[in-house]
N, C-alpha and C positions, 0 to 999 in steps of 0.2 A: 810822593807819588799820587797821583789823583786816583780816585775811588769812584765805580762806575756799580751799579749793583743791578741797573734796570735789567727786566727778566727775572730776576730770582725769586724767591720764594724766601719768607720769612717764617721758619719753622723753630730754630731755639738757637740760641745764640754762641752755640758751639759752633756752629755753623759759619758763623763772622769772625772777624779778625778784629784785634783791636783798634786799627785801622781804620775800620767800617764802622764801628759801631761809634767812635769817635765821627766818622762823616755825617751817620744819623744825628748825634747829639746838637751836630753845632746845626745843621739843620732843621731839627726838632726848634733851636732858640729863635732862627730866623723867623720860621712858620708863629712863634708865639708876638715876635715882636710884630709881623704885618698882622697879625689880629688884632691886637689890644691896640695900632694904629688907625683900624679901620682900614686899613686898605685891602681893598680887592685881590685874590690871587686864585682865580678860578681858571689854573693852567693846563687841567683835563677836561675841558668839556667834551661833551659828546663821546665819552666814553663811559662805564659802568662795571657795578660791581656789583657782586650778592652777598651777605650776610651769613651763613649756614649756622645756626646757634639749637644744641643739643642739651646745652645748660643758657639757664637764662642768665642774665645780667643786666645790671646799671651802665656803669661806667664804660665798660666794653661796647655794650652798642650804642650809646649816646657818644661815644668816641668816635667811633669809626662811622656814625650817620653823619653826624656835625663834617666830621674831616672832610667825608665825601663829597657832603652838599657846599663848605668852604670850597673846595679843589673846581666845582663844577661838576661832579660825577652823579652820572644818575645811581640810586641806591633801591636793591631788594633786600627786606627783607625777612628769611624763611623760619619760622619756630620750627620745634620739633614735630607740629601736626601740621607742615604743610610742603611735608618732602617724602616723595619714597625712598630716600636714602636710608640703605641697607635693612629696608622691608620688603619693597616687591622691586626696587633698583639696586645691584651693586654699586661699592663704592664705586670701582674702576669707572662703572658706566656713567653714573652721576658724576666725576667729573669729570669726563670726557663731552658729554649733553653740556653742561653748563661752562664749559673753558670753548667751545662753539659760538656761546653767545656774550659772556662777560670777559670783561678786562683782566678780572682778579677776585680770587676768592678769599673770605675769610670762612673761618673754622673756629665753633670755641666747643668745645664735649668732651668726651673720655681717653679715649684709646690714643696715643701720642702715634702709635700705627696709622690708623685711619686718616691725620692729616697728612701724614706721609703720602700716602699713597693718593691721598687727592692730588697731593704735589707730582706726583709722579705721571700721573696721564690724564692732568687738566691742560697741561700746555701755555697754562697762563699763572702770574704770580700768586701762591698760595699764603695765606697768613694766620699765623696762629694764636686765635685770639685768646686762647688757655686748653690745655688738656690734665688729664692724672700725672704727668710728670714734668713738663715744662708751661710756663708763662712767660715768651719772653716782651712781647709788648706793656707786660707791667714794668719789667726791667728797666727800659728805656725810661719811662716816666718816674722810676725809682732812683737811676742814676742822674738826672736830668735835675729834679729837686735837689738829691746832694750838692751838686756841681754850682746849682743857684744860693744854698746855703752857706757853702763852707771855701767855693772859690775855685777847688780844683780838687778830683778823685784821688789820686794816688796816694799813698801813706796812711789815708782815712781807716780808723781802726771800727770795725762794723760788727754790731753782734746778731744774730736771728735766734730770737726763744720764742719754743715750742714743737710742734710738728717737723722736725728739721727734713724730712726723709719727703715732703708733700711736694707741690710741683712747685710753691713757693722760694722752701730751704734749699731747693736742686738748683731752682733759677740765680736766685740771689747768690751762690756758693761760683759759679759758672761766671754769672755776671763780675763779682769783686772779682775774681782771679783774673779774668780778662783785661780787667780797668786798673790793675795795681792798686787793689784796696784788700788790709787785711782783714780777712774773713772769721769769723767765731761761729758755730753753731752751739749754741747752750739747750741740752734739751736732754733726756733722760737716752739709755743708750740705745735702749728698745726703738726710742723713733729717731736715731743718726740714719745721715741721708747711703744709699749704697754703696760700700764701699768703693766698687767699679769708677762711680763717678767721684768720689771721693781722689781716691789715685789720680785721676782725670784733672778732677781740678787744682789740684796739689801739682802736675807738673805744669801746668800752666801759669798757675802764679809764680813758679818759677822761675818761667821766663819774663813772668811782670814786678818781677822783685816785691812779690809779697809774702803774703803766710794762708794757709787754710786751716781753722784746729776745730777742734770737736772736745767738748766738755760739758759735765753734769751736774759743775759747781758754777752755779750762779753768781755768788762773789769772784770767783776767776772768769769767768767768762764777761760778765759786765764791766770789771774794771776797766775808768778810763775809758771806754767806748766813743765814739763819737756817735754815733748813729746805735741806737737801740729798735731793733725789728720784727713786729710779731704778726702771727695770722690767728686766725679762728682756731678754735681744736678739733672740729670737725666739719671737713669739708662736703659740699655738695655731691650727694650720693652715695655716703657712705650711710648704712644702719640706723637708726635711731639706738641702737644698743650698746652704740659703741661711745656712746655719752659720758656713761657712768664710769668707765676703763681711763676714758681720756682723761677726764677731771682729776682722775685719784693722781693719774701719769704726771698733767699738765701743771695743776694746781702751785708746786714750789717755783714755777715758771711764768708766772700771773706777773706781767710787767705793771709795777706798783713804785709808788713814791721813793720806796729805798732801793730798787734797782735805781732809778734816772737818779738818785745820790751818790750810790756808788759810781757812776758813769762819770766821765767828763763834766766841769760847771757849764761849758758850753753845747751839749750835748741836745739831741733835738728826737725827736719819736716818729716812727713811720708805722703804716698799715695801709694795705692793698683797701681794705674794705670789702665786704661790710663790717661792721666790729660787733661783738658782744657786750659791749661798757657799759651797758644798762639793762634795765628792764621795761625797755619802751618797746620793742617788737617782741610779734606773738612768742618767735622762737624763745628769746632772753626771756621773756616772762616764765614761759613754760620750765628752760630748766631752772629758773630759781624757785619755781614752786614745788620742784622734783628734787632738786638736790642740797638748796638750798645757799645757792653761790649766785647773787646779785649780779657780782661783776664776774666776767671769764677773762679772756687772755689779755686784757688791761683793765684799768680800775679808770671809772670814769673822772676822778682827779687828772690823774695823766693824759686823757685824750681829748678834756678839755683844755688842758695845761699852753700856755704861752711855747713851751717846747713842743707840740706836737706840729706836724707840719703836714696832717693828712691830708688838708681839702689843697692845700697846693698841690702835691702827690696828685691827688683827683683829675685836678687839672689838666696836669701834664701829661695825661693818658691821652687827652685830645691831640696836642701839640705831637706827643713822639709817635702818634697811628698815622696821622697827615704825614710827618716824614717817610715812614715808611712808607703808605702809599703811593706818597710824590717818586722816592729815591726809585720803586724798582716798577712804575710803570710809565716814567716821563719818557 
């Protein structure tokens, strides 16, 4: 059945059918091979978008500037000091003023609410470049890398250590179920993702003939793995106090040379970015001189390792935002 998504909104990937999220994929590959050919695909011009970014980023907005400027789209765009969004402008009204003048909005900040409701009376396609509970344009670029690795999603056995409950372990948990990949969340219990969405994802995969588990043993949960998955241990905006908790939590969790052994021989390493595996940014410097852990949630063996497949992941951020783009404003 052909797939039609123009109009929509890209808010988290419950939202798609597997369906769709298969149209983006094979779409996302098209967009990557007319780049790395050089060829032109500037099939929006004269149309525009804005930026709205609450939490800064790399990848996220060099993604979606690149995508725009590929596509032909004019691009703004706004940091957090250069919007009255929800200071002296309501949500609703901000985006009602801005779905007036642009094609499509992105959103990346907190509240998973607040891009709701820009979707809700912008009038034009919303997309969400990350909140506190979902990421799903990392998704795409995370499925997208597997699919180029290993050939084809389904039956791929997937593990995420760490933060499992963060908008990461929700995304990634939502995403395998949808794709027919079994899902692992390895992480202590205290941070298992909602049960709500847990159930959630659990009857979804389901119907994708997979598995979703939750476990606090590292050697069961890595076993055999194909894809080994981890994020930061503390995310943008949380405390600086919650450092010392997360370490003592996170630390049996430290994806490290004897997880990627226990794992699959053909087994490969993913990360969203930006990572901890050194102490070459202020932050890593700061907590190794505070706690006295060099590496946090990978050991920089591993993330330089032949298995790791981050800066492709990187990549593919560009590749699967142009799809989305493309798909729901052509």
């Amino acid at each position: 059945m052909p797939v039609n998504i123009r109009g929509r909104s890209f808010l988290k990937l419950l939202d798609y059918t597997p369906a769709e999220i298969r149209y983006l994929l094979d779409l996302s590959k098209e967009f990557k091979r007319l780049k790395r050919c050089g060829v032109p695909h500037r099939y929006l011009e004269n149309k525009n978008i804005v930026l709205l970014f609450e939490k800064t980023s790399t990848r996220t907005r060099c993604a979606f500037e690149v995508a725009g400027n590929d596509l032909g789209l004019g691009v703004t765009y706004l940091d957090p000091g250069s919007s009255q969004m929800g200071k002296k402008e309501s949500i609703a009204d901000t985006a009602r003023v801005l779905g007036r003048m642009y094609d499509g909005i992105e959103y990346r900040g907190f509240q998973q609410e607040l891009v709701e409701t820009l979707a809700k009376y912008a009038g034009v396609p919303v997309w969400n470049g990350l909140t506190d509970q979902f990421h799903p344009t990392q998704m795409l670029a995370d499925l997208l890398t597997m699919e180029e690795k290993f050939g084809s999603l389904k039956g791929l056995r997937f593990t995420y250590m760490g933060d499992a409950r963060n908008n990461m372990g929700n995304s990634l948990m939502i995403a395998c179920a949808k794709m027919g990949i079994h899902f692992t969340a390895c992480a202590p219990k205290e941070l298992f993702p909602a049960p709500e969405l847990v159930e959630a994802a659990k009857a979804i995969a389901a119907e994708n003939r997979c598995t979703v588990r939750l476990t606090e043993d590292v050697d069961e949960g890595t076993r055999g793995a194909n894809v080994i998955y981890t994020d930061i241990w503390v995310s943008m905006g949380e405390p600086d106090e919650v450092w010392e908790t997360r370490i003592k939590l996170l630390k049996p969790y430290q994806v490290n040379a004897a997880v990627m052994e226990n794992a699959d021989p053909e087994a490969i390493f993913m990360h969203c970015l930006p990572s901890f595996h050194d102490t070459k940014t202020t932050i890593g410097a700061e907590i190794a001189e505070k706690f006295g852990i060099p590496e946090m949630e990978v050991t920089d063996e591993v993330f330089e390792s032949p298995r790791s497949v981050v800066f492709d992941e990187a990549e593919n951020r560009m590749h699967t935002i142009k799809a989305v783009i493309y798909a729901t404003l052509c």
